[in-house]
C-alpha positions in Angstrom: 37.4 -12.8 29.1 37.9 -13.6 25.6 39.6 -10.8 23.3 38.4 -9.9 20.3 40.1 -9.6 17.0 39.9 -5.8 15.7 39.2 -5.4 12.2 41.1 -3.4 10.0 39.1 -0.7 7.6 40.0 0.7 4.3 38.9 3.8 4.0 37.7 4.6 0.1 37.4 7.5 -1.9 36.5 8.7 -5.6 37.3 11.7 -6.6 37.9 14.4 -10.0 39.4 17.8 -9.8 38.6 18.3 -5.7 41.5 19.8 -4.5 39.4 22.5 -2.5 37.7 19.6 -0.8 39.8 16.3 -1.2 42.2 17.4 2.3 39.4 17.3 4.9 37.5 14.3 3.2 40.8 12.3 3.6 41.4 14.0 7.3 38.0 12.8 8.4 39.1 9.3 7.4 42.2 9.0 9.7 40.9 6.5 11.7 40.9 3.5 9.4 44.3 1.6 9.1 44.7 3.2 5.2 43.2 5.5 2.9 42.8 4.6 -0.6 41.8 7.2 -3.2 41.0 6.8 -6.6 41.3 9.9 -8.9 39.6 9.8 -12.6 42.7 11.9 -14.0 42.3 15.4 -12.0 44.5 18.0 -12.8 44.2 20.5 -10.0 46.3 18.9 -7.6 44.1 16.9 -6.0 46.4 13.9 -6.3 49.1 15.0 -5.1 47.1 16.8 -2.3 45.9 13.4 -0.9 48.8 12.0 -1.3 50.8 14.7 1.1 48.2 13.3 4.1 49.2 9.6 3.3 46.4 8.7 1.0 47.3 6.0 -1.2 46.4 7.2 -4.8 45.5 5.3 -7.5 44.6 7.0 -11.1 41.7 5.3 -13.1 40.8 6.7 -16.3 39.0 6.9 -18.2 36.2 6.9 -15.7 34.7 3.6 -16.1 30.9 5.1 -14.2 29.9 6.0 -10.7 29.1 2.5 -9.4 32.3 1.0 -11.2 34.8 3.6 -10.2 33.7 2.9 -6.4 33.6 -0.9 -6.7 37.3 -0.6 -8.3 38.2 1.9 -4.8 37.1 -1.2 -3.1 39.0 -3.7 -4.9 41.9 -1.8 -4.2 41.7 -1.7 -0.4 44.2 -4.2 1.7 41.2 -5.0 4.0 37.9 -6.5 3.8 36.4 -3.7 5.8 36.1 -0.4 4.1 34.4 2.6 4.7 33.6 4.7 1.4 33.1 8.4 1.2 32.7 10.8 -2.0 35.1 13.7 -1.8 32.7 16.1 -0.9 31.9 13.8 2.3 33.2 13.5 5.3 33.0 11.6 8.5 31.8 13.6 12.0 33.6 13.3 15.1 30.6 11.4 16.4 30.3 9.1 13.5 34.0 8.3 14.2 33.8 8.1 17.8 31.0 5.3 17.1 33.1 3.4 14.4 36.0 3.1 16.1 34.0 1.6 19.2 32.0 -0.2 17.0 35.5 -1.9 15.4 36.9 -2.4 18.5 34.3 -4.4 20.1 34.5 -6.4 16.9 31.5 -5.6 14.6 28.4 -7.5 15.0 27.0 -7.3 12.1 28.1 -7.1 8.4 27.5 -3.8 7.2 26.6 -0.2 8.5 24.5 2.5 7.3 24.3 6.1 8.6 22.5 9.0 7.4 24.0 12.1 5.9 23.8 16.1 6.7 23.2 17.3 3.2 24.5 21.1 3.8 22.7 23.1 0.9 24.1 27.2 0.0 25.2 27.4 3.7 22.9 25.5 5.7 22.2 22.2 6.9 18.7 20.8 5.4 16.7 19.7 8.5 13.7 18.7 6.0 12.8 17.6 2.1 13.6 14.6 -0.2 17.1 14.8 0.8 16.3 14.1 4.7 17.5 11.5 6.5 18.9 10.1 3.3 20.6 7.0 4.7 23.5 5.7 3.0 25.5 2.0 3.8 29.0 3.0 3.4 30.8 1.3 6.4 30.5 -3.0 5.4 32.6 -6.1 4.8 33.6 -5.9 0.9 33.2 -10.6 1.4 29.5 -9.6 1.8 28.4 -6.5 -0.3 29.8 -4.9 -3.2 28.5 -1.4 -5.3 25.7 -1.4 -7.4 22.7 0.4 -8.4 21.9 2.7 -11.4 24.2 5.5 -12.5 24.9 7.8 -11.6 22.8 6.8 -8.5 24.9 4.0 -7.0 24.0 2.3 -3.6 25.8 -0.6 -1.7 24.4 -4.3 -2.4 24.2 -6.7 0.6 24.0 -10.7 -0.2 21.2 -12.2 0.8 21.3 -13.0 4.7 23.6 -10.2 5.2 23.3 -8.6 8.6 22.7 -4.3 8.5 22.2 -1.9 11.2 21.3 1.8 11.4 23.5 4.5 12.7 22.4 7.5 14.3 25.9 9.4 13.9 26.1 11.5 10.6 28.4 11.5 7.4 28.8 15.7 6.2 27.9 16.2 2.5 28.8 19.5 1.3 26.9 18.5 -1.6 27.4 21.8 -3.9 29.6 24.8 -4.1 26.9 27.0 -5.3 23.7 27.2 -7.3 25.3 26.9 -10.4 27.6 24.0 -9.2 24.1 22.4 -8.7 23.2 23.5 -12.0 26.2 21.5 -14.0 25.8 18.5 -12.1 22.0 18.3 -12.7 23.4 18.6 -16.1 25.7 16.0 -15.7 23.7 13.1 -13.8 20.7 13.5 -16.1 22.8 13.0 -19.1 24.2 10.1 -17.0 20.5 8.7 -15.7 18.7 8.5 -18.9 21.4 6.8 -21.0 21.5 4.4 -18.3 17.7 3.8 -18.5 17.4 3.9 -22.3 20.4 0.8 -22.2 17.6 -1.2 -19.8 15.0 -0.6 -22.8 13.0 1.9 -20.7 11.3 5.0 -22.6 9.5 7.9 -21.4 6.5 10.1 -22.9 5.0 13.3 -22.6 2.9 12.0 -19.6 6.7 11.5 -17.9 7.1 15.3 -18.3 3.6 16.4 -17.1 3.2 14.6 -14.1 6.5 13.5 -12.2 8.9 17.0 -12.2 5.2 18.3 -10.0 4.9 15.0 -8.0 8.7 15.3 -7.0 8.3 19.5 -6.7 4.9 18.3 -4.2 6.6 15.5 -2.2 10.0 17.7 -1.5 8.3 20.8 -0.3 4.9 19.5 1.0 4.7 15.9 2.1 8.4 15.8 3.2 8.2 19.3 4.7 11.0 21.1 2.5 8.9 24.0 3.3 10.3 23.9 7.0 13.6 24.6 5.3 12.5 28.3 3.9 13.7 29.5 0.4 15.9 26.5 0.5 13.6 24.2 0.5 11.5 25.6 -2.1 14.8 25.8 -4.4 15.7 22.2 -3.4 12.0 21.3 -4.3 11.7 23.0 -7.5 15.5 21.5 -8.6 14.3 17.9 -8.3 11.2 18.8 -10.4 13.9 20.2 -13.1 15.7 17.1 -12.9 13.2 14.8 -13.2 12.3 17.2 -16.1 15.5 16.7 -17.5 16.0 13.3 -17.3 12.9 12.2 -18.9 12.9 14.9 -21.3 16.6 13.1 -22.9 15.4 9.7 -22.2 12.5 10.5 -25.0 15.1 11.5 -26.8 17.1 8.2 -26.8 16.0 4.9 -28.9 15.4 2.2 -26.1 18.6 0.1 -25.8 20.6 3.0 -26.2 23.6 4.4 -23.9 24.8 7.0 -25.9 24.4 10.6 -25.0 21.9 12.8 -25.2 20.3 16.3 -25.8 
């Protein structure tokens, strides 16, 4: 019988002013062989809070973007496995039970994507645009690295790069309350159209008419949002606002443009 070699995973976090949250993010992560967590200059104690549970914490400010920040967590890590989480997320028993296996039997392939239970004012959305929103956060760092657009950053495989599918969850406590969800629609639609204004995209009064009711129509209707009661309907009408949003400052912007807007 031939042994084989167990990998060693870097766990990797980003993280601003979470000390509420930061402790059982960095808890759930207690499998991998270290824990790295890169703060943006919090001044809650969140540092020092991830720190007490053996994190080790790196400060980089200013924040350089979404996509960067978790690409320099990764750069960071001691091994070329790592698993990243946001602060708000955390692994589930069964999603560690599976890793671990997975690790130990050596892994098969190079990279790992699970879905994630996007808990929404108390409850766990079974339905919507949110549902089963898979994310790759479990890969070899020699074969895949973060991109994407901010503040909407996804993992990047090389070409020929193996993936498979999970069926254990990640836990996203996404917001702390509605108006939480209100300041970071605020935030990542700021973020999203300065991001497309730099790629030369613009946006028109057609933008705003039709895609906040297409996204409102595919949430609670064609992706069954509806299933999920008022939530639904509130998750539904949100994405239509920020689709409003974002296209409403991206008119705002001259194409070529990452500056701020309205």
């Amino acid at each position: 019988m031939v042994d084989v070699a167990r990998a060693a995973i870097s766990g990797c976090v980003i993280c601003y002013q979470e000390a509420d949250r930061i402790a059982d993010c960095v808890r759930s992560l207690s499998f991998c062989d270290e824990v790295v967590v890169v703060d943006s200059g919090s001044t809650d104690g969140t540092r020092e809070l991830a720190a007490q549970l053996g994190a080790r914490v790196v400060v980089n400010v200013p924040f350089p973007g979404h996509k960067e920040q978790k690409q320099f967590a990764v750069d960071q890590a001691s091994h070329d496995w790592v698993f990243c989480l946001d602060a708000d997320e955390r692994c589930t028993p069964q999603l560690v039970e599976r890793v671990v296996a997975l690790r130990d039997a050596g892994f098969a392939v190079d990279g790992y994507e699970m879905p994630r239970q996007n808990h929404y004012l108390g409850r766990v959305l079974r339905h919507g645009l949110h549902v089963p929103d898979r994310k790759l956060r479990l890969f070899d760092r020699r074969k895949g690295r973060w991109g994407g657009r901010n503040p909407h950053d996804h993992v990047r495989m090389q070409d020929g790069a193996r993936v498979e599918r999970l069926g254990q969850p990640i836990e996203h406590l996404s917001y702390r309350d509605f108006a939480h969800h209100l300041r970071t629609i605020d935030s990542y639609t700021r973020i999203a159209a300065a991001a497309l204004a730099a790629e030369g995209r613009r946006a028109n009064v057609l933008d705003l008419l039709f895609r906040p009711p297409a996204s409102f129509v595919k949430s609670l209707v064609l992706k069954l949002g509806v299933l999920d009661g008022w939530r639904g309907v509130v998750v539904a009408a949100m994405a239509a606002y920020t689709d409003w949003q974002k296209y409403r400052r991206l008119m705002a912007l001259p194409r070529g443009r990452a500056g701020g807007a309205a």
